[in-house]
TIMARDREN-41130 format. One record per residue: x, y, z of N, C-alpha, C in turn. Coordinates in steps of 0.2 Angstrom, whole numbers, always signed. Layout:
FIMI   n.X   n.Y   n.Z  ca.X  ca.Y  ca.Z   c.X   c.Y   c.Z
FIMI     X     Y     Z     X     Y     Z     X     Y     Z
...
% end
This chain:
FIMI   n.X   n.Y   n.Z  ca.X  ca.Y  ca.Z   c.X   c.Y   c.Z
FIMI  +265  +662  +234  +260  +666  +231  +263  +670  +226
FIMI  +261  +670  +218  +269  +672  +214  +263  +679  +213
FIMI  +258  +682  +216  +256  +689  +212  +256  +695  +220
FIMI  +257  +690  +225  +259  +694  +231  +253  +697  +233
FIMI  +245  +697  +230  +240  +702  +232  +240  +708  +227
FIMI  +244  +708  +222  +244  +714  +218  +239  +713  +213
FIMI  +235  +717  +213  +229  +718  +208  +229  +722  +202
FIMI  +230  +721  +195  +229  +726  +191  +223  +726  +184
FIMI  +222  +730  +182  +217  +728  +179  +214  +723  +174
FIMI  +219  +718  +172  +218  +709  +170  +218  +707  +171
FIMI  +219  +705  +179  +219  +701  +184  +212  +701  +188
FIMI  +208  +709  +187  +202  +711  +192  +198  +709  +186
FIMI  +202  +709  +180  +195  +705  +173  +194  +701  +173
FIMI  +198  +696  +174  +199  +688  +176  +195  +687  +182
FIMI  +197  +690  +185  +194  +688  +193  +185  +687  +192
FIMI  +181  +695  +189  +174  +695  +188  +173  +691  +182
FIMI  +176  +689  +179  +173  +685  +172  +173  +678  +176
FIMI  +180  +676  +179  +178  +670  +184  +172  +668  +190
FIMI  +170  +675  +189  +163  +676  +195  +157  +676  +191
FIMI  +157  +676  +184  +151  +675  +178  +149  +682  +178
FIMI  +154  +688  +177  +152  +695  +175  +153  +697  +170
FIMI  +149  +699  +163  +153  +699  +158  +155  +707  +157
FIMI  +160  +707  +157  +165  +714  +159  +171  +714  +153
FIMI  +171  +721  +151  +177  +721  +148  +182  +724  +152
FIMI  +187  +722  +150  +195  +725  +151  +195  +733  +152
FIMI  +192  +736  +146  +194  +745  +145  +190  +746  +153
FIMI  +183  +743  +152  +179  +746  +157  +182  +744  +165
FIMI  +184  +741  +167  +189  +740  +172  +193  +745  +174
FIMI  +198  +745  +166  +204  +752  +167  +200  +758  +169
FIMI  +194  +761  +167  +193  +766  +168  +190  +767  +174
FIMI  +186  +761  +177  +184  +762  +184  +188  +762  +189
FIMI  +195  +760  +188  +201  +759  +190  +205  +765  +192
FIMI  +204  +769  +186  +207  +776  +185  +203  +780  +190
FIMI  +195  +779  +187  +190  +785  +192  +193  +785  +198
FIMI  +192  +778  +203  +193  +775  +208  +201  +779  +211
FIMI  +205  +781  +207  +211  +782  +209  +216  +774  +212
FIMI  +214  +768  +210  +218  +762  +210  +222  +761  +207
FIMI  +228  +762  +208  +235  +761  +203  +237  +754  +206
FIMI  +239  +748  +203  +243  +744  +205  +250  +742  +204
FIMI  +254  +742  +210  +261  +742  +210  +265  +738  +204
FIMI  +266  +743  +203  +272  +738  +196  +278  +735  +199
FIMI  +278  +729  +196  +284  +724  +199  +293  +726  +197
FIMI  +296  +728  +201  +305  +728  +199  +307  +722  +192
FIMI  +307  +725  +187  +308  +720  +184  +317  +720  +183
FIMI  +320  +714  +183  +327  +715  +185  +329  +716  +179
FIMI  +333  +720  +177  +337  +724  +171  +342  +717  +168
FIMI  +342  +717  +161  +347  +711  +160  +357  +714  +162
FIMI  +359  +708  +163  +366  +712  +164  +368  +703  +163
FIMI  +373  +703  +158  +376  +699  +157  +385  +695  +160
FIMI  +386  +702  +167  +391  +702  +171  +391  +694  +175
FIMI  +397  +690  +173  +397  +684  +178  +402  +682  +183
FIMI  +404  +688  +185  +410  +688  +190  +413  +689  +185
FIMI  +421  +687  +189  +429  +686  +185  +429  +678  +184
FIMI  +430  +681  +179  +431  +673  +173  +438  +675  +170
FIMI  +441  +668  +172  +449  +668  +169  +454  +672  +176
FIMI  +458  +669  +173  +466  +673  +176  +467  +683  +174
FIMI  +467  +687  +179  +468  +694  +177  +477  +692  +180
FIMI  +479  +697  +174  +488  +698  +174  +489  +702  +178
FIMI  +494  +702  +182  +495  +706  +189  +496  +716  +185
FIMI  +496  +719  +188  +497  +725  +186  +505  +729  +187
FIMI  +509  +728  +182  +514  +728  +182  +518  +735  +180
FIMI  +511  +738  +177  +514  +745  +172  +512  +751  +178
FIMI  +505  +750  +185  +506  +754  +191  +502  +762  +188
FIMI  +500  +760  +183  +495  +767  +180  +505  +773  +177
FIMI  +508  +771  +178  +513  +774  +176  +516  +770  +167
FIMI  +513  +777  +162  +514  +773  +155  +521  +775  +152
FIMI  +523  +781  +155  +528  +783  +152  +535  +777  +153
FIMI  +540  +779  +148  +545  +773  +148  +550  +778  +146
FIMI  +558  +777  +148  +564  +778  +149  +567  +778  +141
FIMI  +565  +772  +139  +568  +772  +133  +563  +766  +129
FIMI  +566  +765  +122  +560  +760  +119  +561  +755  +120
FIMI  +555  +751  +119  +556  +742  +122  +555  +742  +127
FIMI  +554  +747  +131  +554  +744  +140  +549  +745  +141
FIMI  +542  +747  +142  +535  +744  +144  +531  +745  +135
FIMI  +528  +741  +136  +523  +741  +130  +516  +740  +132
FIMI  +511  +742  +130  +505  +738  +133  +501  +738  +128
FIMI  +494  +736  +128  +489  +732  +123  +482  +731  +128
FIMI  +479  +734  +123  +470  +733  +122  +466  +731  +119
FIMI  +461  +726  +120  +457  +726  +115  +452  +731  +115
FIMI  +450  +735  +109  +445  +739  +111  +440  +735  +105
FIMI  +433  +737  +107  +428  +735  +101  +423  +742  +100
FIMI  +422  +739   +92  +419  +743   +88  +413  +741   +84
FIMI  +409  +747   +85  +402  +743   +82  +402  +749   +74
FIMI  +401  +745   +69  +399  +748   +61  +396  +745   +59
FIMI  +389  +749   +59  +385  +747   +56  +380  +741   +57
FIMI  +382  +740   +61  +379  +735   +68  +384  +728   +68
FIMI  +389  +729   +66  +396  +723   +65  +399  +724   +69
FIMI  +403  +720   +74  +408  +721   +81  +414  +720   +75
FIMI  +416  +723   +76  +426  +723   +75  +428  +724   +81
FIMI  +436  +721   +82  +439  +722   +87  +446  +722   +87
FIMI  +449  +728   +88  +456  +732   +86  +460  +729   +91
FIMI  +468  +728   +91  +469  +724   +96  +479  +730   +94
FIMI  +479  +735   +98  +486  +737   +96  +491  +736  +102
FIMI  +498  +735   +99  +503  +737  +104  +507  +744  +103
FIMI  +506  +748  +109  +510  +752  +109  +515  +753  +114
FIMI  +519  +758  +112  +527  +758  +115  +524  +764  +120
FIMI  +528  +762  +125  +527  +767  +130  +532  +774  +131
FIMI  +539  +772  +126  +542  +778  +126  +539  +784  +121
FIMI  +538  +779  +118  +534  +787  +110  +527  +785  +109
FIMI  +522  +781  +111  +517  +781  +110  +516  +781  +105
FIMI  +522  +776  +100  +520  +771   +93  +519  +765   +93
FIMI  +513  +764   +89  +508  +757   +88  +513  +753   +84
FIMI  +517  +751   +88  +520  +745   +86  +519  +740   +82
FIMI  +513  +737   +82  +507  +733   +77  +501  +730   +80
FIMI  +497  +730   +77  +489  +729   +80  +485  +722   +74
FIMI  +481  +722   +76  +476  +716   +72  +469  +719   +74
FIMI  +464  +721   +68  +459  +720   +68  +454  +713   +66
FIMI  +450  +710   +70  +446  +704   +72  +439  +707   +72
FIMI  +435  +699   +69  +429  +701   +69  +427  +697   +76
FIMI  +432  +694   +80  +429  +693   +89  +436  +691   +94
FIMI  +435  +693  +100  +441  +693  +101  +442  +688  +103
FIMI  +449  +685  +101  +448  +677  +103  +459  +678  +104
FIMI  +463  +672  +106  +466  +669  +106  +473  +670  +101
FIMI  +469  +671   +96  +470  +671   +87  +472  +678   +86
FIMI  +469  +681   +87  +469  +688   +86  +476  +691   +89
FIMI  +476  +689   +95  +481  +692  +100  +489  +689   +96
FIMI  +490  +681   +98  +495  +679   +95  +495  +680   +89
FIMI  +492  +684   +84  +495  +684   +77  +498  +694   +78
FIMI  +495  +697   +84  +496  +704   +85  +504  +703   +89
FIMI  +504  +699   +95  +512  +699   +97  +517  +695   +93
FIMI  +516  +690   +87  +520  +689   +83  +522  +694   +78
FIMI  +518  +699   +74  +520  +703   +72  +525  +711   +75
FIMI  +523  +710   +83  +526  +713   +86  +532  +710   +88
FIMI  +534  +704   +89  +541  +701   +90  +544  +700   +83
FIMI  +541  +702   +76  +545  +703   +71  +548  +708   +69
FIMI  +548  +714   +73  +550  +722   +75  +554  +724   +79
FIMI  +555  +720   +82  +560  +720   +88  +566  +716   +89
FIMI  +572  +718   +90  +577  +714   +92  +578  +711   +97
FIMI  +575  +714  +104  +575  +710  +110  +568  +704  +110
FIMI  +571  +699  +108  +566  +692  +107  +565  +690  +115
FIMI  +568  +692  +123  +565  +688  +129  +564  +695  +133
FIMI  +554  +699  +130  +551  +703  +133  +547  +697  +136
FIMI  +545  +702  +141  +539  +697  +145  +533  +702  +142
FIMI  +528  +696  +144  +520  +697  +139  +517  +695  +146
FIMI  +515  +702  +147  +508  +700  +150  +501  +704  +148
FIMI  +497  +699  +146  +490  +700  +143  +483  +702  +146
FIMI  +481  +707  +147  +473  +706  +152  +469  +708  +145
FIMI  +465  +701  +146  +459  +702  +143  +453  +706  +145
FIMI  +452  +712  +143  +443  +715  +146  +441  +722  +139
FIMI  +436  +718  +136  +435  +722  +129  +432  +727  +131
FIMI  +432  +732  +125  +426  +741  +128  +425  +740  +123
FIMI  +418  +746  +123  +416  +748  +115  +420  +755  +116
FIMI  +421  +756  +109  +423  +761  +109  +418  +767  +104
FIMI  +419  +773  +105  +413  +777  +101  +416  +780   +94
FIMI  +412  +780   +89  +416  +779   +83  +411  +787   +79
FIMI  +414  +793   +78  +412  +798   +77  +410  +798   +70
FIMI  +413  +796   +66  +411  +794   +56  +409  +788   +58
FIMI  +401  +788   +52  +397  +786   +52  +401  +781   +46
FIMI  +404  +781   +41  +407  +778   +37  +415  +777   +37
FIMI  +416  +772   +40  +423  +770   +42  +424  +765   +37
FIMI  +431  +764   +33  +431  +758   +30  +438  +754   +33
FIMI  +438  +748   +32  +441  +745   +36  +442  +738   +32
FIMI  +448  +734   +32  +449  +726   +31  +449  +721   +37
FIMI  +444  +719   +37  +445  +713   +44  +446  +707   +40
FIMI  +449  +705   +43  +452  +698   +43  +445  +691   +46
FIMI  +444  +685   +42  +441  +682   +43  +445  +676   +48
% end
């Protein structure tokens, strides 16, 4: 039974017009009201787009510890997203864990595959030491963007 017994005022309309009453809706609601009959509103499920863990997560190897000893020895990377104007952009930097300089980054209009490998190639064009290990965890955020007029070059 998909209405469970719950009655609310379109339903008791239906019901007397099915009985051959000829009854308006408002008039319902308001003897509904006098009456003190409220009908339970149904939980309706909130949309949420979360489908489990999708893909490989890379182990956690930096331990919530960012600082570095000296440069070149941790670096890490995020995508963050950005809504302008109702357009996603998606910022993709590498930074050094000794100074907390942006190595090189890539702004995208979606974060894909492309994005990344054209941000670590220009980050292995910067550096001497060519066999770093690259581990990548993909998980986008929006980020909150306080100027309302940001201008920016995306890349198609």
């Amino acid at each position: 039974m998909y209405h469970k017994e719950r009655y609310g005022y379109c339903r008791i309309t239906l019901k007397l017009r099915n009985q051959r009453y000829k009854v308006n809706h408002k008039k319902v609601y308001r003897i509904m009201a006098k009456l003190g009959l409220k009908s339970l509103k149904r939980n309706k499920r909130k949309y949420s787009s979360y489908k489990g863990t999708v893909g490989k997560i890379a182990g956690n190897h930096i331990n919530r510890n960012f600082e570095a000893d000296k440069p070149n020895e941790k670096r890490y990377t995020d995508i963050t997203e950005f809504n302008l104007k109702g357009e996603k952009i998606y910022l993709s930097p590498i930074i050094d864990g000794f100074n907390q300089k942006v190595i090189s980054h890539n702004i995208s209009k979606s974060p894909n595959l492309e994005q990344i490998n054209d941000m670590l190639e220009k980050a292995f064009k910067k550096t001497d030491n060519k066999d770093l290990e690259v581990n990548i965890s993909f998980r986008p955020r929006m980020a909150a963007i306080p100027a309302p007029n940001i201008s920016t070059t995306v890349k198609k």
